[in-house]
N, C-alpha and C positions, 0 to 999 in steps of 0.2 A: 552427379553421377561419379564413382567410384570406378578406377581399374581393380582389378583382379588380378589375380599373379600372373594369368598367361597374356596379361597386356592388354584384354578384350574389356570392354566397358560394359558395365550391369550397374543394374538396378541397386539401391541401396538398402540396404533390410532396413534403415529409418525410412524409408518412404512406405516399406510394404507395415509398419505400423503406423495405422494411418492415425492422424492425428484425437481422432475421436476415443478411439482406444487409449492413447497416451494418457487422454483427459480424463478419460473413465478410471483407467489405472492409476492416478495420484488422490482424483477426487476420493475414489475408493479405500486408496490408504489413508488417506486423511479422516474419513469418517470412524473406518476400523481404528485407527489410531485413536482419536476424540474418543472413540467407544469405550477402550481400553480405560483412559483417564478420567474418565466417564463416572467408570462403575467403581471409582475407590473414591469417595468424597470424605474417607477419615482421611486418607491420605494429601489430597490437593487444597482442602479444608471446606468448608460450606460456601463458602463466598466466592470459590473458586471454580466451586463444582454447578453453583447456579448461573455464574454468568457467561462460563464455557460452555452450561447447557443450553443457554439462552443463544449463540453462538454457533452451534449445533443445528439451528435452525438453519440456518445459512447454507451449508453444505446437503446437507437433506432435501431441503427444496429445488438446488440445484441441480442435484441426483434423477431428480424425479421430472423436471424440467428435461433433460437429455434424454431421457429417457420415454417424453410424453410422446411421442409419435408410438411406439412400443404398447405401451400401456394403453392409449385409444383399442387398435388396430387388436389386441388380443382381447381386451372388453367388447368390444364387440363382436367378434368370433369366438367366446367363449364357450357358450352352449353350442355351436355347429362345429365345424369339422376343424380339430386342432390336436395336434400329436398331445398323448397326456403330459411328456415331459414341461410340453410349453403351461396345459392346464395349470400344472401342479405347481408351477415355477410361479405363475401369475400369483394363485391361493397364496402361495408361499408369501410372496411383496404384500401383498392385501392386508397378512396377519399383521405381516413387520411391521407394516406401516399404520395400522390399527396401533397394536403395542405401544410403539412409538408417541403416536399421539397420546397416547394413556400417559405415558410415563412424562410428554410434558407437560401436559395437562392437571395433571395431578403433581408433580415437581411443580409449579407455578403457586397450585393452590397450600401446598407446604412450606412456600420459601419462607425461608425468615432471614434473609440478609438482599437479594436483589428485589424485590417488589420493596420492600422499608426503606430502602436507599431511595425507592423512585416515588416516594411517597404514602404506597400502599400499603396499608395492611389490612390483614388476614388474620384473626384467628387459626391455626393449626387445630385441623380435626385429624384424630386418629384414624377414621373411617380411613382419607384418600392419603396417608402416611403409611397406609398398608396400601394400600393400591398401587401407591409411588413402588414400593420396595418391591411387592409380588414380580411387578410388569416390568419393573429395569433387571433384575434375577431373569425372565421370562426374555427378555429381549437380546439378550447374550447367550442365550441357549438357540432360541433363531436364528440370530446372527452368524454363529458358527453352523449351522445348516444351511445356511444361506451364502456362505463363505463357500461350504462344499460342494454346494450345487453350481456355482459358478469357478471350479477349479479348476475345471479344462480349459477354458479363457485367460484365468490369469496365469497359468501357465504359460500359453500361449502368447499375449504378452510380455510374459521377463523375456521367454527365447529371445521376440525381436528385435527387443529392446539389449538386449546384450548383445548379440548377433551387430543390433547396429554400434553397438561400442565400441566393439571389436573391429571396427572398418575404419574408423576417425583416427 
């Protein structure tokens, strides 16, 4: 606990962001971030981009892990009574996470430097080298909707988190 300027003791705005949020709020950046370095494989190089994607997995599943209480509780209140916002927010995860899968699904079957390392190879078909490029294009365009839909929370987050900076 924290005094305040007239002496009196309060609560700490670290305490009132509770740790879940914290969690949420780095995992979050972290994924956005990966995303970002994600989508430029001229840039990072091929070898960089498949084992980072390979890596990607990690945090994704972990997302979705914190999140499974959420995910049950609105799957099954889907078709009954549920604000549309919450509807539409589910759909929204459902695609992304569709996408998602596409894009490593189809990045997997494209690799040519981390499945060759690991022994495997693949022939590269054209078919899922468009599939790869369409759905990670496609997943960046959700991701920034999905970004927006949740920006009154991370919002709400930096405040606290500053708020509690401001107190230490």
């Amino acid at each position: 606990m924290a005094k305040n300027t007239s002496g009196s003791t309060s609560i700490r705005s670290e305490a009132r962001l509770l740790s879940g949020d914290r969690l949420n709020l780095y995992l979050d950046l972290g994924i956005f971030l990966l995303s970002i370095v994600l989508s430029a494989p001229l840039v990072t190089g091929i070898a960089a981009h498949e084992w980072l994607s390979i890596i990607f997995i990690i945090p994704i599943v972990t997302h979705l892990l914190l999140h499974w209480r959420w995910i049950v509780n609105v799957t099954r209140r889907f078709f009954l009574t549920l604000p549309r916002e919450t509807r539409f927010n589910h759909f929204w995860d459902v695609l992304l996470f569709v996408v998602m899968t596409l894009i490593i699904f189809s990045g997997l079957l494209v690799s040519q430097e981390a499945l060759p390392f690991l022994g495997i190879s693949i022939k590269v078909d054209p078919f899922w080298q468009a599939i790869h490029n369409i759905t990670a294009n496609l997943f960046l365009i959700l991701l920034g909707i999905h970004i927006a839909m949740h920006w009154n929370w991370l919002l709400r987050v930096l405040r606290l988190r500053k708020a509690s900076e401001g107190e230490r």
